[in-house]
N, C-alpha and C positions, 0 to 999 in steps of 0.2 A: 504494500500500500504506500501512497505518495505521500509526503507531509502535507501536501495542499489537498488533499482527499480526508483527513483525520478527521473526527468532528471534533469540534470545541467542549472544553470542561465548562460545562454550566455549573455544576455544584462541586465542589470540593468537599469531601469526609473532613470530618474534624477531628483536630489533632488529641491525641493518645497520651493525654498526660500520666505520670506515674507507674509506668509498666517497666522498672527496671530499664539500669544503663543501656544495657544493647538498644534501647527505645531511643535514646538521645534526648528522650524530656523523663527522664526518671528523680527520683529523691525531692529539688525543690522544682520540678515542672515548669522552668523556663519565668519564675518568679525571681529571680535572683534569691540572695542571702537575708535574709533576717529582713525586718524592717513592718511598718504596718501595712503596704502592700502585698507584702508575701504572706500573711498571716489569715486577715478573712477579707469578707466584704465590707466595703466603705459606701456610705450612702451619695450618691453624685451631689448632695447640698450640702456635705459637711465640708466644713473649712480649717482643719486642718485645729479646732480649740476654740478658735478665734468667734465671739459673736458673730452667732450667723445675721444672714443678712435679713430677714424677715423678725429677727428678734431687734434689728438695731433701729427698726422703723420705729416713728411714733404714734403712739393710741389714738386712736378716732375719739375723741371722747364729747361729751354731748350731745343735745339733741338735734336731730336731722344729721348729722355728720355723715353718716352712711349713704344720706340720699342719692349720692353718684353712682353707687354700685347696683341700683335698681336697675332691672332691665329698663331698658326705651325702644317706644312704637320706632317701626319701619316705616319711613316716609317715603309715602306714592306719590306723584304729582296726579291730580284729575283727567289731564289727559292720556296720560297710560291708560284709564281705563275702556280707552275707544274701540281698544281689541278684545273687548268682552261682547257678547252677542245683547241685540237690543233686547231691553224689557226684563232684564235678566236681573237676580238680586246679589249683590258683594257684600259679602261676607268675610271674615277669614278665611275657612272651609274652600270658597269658590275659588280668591287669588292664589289660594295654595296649588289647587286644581290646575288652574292658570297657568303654573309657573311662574307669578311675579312675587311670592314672597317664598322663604324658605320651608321646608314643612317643621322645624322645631320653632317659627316664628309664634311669637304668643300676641302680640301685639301690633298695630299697625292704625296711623292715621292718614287722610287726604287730605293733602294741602291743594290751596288753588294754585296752578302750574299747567299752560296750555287750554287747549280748547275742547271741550267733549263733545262728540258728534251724536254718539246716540243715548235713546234715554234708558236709566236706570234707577233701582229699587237700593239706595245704599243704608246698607245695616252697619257700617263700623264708625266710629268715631272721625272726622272731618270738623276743619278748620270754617268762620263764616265765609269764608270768600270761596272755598271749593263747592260750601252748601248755594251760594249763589249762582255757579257755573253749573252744578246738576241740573237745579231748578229751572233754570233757562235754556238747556237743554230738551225738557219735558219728562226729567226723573223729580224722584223723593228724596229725602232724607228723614230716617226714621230715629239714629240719634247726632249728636252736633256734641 
């Protein structure tokens, strides 16, 4: 067989620590000598003693402090919804269907942004000026 005929190693076996010198990774297994490496597992966040970095943060402390960590709605402009079929109702459920939001999305408002051509039934949370853009269209808005 040719060298240019061979197939390629897709996966390599892994290597054979501990089975005795004739092995070539015998006794300390290609760990080197002593030390905290050659000993056990180190967790990939520890720093060597040192305060770590999430203990060296400062405390959130009082109230609302945390409010940033809240999730936040995914903003639609109103015209994106022109590629939904007329008459039809947006929901979460639907744009998820759609593809225009993600499926772990939990949240989602319309802001006014572009023109909407056809009318619609909108059940999610929207801004006044998007609810003006529906409405002029010949949709609803059932909340604001």
């Amino acid at each position: 067989m040719h060298t240019s005929q061979l197939p390629s190693v897709v996966d390599r076996s892994h290597k054979r620590l501990g089975r005795g010198h004739g092995s070539g990774r015998g006794k300390t297994s290609g760990r080197g000598t002593k030390g905290q490496k050659a000993r056990g597992t180190i967790p990939p966040y520890f720093e060597g003693g040192q305060l770590s970095v999430f203990e060296r943060m400062p405390y959130l402390r009082g109230k609302l402090r945390n409010k940033s960590l809240k999730a936040k709605p995914v903003i639609i402009q109103v015209g994106a919804l022109s590629v939904l079929p007329a008459k039809s109702t947006v929901t979460l459920a639907a744009l998820q269907k759609a593809g225009m939001v993600e499926e772990d999305t939990t949240g989602v408002k319309i802001l006014s942004g572009g023109t909407l051509t056809v009318a619609l039934t909108v059940e999610v949370p929207c801004s006044e000026g998007a609810k003006r853009v529906i409405e002029k269209a010949g949709g609803s808005v059932t909340r604001v």
